[in-house]
C-alpha positions in Angstrom: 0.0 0.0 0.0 0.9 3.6 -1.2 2.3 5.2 2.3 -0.1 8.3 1.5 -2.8 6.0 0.9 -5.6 6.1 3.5 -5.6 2.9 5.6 -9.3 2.7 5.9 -11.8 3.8 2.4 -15.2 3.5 1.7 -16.9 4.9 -1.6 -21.0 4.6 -1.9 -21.4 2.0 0.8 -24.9 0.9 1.1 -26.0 -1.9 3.1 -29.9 -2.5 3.7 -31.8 -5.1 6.4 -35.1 -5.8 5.1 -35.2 -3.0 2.5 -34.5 -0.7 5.3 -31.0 1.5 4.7 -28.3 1.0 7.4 -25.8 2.8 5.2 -26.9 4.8 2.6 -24.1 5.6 0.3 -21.5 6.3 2.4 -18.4 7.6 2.1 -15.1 7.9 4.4 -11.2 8.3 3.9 -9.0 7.5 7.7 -5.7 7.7 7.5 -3.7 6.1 10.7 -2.1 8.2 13.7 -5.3 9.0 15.2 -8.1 8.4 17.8 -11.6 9.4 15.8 -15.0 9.2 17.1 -17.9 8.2 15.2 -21.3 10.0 16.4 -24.4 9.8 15.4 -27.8 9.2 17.1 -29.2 5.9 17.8 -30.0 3.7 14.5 -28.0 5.8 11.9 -25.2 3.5 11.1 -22.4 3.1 13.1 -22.6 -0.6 14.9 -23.5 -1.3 11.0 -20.4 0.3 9.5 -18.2 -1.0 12.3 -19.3 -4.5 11.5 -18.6 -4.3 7.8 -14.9 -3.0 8.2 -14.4 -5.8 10.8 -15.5 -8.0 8.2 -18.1 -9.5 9.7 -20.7 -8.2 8.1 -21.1 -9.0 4.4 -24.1 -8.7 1.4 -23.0 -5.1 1.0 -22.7 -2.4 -2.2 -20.2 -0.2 -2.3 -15.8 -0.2 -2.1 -14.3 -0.7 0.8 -10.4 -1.4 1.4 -8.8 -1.8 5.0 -4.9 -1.4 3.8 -6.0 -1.7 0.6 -7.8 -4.7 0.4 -11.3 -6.2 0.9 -12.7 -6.8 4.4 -10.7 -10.7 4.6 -9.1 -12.9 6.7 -6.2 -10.8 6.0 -7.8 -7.5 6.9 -9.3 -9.6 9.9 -5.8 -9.9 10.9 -4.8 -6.1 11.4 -8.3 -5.3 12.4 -9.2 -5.4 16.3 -13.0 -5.1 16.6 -14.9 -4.8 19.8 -18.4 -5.7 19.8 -21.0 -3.7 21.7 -22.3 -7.0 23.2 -20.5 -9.4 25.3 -18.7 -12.2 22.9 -16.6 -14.0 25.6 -18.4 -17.1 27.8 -19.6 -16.2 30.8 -17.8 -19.3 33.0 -14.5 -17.9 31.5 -11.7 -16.8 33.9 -9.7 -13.9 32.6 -6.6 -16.0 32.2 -8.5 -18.9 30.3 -9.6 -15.5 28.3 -5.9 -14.7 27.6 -5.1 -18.0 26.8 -8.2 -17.9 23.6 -7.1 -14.3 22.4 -3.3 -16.2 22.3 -4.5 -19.0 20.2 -6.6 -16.4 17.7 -4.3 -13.6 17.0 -0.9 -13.8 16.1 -0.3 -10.1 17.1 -1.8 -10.5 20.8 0.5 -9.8 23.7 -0.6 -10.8 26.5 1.6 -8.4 28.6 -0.1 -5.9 27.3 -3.6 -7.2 28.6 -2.0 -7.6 32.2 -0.8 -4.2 32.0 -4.3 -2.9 31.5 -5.4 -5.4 33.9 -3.5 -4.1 36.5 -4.8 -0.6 35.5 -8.3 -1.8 36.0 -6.8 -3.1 39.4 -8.9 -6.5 37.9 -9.6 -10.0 40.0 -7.6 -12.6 37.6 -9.8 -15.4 39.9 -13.0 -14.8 39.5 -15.4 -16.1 36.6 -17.1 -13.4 34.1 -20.3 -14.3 35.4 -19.6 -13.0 38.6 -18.4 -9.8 37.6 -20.4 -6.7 37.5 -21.0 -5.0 33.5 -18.5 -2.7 34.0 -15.4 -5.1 34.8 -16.9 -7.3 32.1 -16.4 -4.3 29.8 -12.8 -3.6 31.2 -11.9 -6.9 30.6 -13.1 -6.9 26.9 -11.5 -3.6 26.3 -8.1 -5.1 28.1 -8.0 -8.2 25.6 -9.2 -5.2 22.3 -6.4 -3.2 23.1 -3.8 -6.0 23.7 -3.3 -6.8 20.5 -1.3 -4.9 18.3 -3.4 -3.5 15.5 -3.3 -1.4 12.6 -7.1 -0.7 13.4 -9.3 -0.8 16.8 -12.9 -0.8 15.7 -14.5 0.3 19.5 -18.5 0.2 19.8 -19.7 2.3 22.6 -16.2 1.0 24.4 -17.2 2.8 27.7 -21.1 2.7 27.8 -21.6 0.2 30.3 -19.1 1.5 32.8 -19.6 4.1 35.4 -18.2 7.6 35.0 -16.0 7.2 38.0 -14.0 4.8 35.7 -14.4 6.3 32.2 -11.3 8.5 33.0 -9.1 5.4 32.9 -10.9 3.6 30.6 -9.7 5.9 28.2 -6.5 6.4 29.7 -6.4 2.5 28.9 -7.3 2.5 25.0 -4.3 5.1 24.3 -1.6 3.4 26.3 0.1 1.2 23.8 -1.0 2.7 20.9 1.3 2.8 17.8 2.4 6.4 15.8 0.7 3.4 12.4 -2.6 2.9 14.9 -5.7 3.9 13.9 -8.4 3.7 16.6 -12.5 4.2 15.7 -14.9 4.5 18.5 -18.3 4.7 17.7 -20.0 6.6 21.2 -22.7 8.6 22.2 -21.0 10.1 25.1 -18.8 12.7 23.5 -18.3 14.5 26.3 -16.3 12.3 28.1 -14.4 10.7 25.3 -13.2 14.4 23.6 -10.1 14.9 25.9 -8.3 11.4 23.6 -10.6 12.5 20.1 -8.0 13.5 17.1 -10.8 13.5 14.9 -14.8 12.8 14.6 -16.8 11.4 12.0 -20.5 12.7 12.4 -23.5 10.4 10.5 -26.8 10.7 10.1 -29.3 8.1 8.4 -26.8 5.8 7.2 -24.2 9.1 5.9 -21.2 10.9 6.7 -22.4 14.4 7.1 -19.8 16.2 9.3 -15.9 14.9 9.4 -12.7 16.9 10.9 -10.1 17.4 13.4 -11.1 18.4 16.3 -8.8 21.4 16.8 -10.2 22.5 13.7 -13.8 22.0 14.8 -13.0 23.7 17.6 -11.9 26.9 16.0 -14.3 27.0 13.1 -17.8 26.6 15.2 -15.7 28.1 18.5 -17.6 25.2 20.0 -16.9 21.8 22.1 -17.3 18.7 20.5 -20.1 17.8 22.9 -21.9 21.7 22.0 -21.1 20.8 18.4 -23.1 17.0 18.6 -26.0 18.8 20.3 -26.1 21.9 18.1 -25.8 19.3 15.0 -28.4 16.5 16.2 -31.2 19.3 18.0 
């Protein structure tokens, strides 16, 4: 891939469920080197996007290249995606957890995972099903960010988790990341994932109506991101 070339492109993406549009022609360049946010209000998109550059989401129209190349097994490879449901078993311990993201991706490492662990100041005895939603999400988020990525696909990464602990939940996502990185969180709470934002993609019924970077946002509307969602969504 062409260095200037950007790692993630969509052109005229459509994708419809039950002749309903998800994604209604929609188009996006993301180059690496940045933390963007994807807004948008519930139902316009974004879990739907996220899926289809994750690649597992198919019966799509449109072009779409992760590094240049169809959503595969090899774009599978550089792409770390994290669901906004729970996709590990709920009598898994966090080691037996480790051990299955070792197996699956070559680029996992581990100490990475035990670092954020340790952040999360996590129990390594107890069983998923006796965890509370939010450690459930800090574990999932742990084992997202331990691998090392050319892409983090995050949906609604801090949701579930109190705000008490959003502060280092976020303080978690950007702590290994790579200068070749790029990390997309889809998220309706802008306000308290703006301090790590780069960038933000805004959509609306299945489009991309409003992308920058953020400094730029800033000084163009003189607004936060968080006034800027509100003032754009009202």
């Amino acid at each position: 891939m062409n260095e200037d070339q950007p790692i993630l492109e969509v052109r005229d993406l459509t994708k419809t469920f039950s002749g309903f549009p998800a994604l209604a022609g929609l188009n996006l360049q993301l180059g690496t080197g940045q933390v963007v946010g994807l807004l948008g209000e519930n139902g316009c998109g974004k879990t739907t996007l996220l899926k289809i550059l994750a690649g597992v989401l198919q019966g799509y129209s449109g072009h779409v290249r992760i590094n240049g190349m169809k959503p595969s097994p090899e774009t599978k490879a550089i792409v770390s995606f994290l669901p906004d449901t729970s996709f590990l078993a709920n009598s898994a311990t966090i080691p037996q957890c480790i051990d299955l993201y070792r197996d699956f991706f070559a680029d996992f490492d581990p100490a990475r995972t035990e670092d954020l662990l340790d952040l999360f100041a996590l129990p390594r005895d107890k069983k998923l099903s006796e965890m509370s939603k939010g450690m459930r999400e800090k574990v999932q988020i742990a084992l997202a960010m331990g691998r090392k990525a050319r892409i983090y696909l995050l949906d609604e990464p801090i949701s579930g988790v109190d705000p008490a602990a959003r502060d280092v939940l976020l303080q978690a996502i950007t702590r290994h990341l790579d200068s070749d990185s790029l990390v997309l969180i889809s998220t309706h709470l802008i306000h308290d994932l703006e301090p790590i934002l780069d960038s933000i993609v805004m959509m609306r019924a299945g489009r991309v109506i409003l992308t920058g970077q953020v400094d730029d946002l800033r000084g163009e509307h003189g607004l936060s991101m968080d006034q800027l969602f509100r003032k754009v969504y009202q």
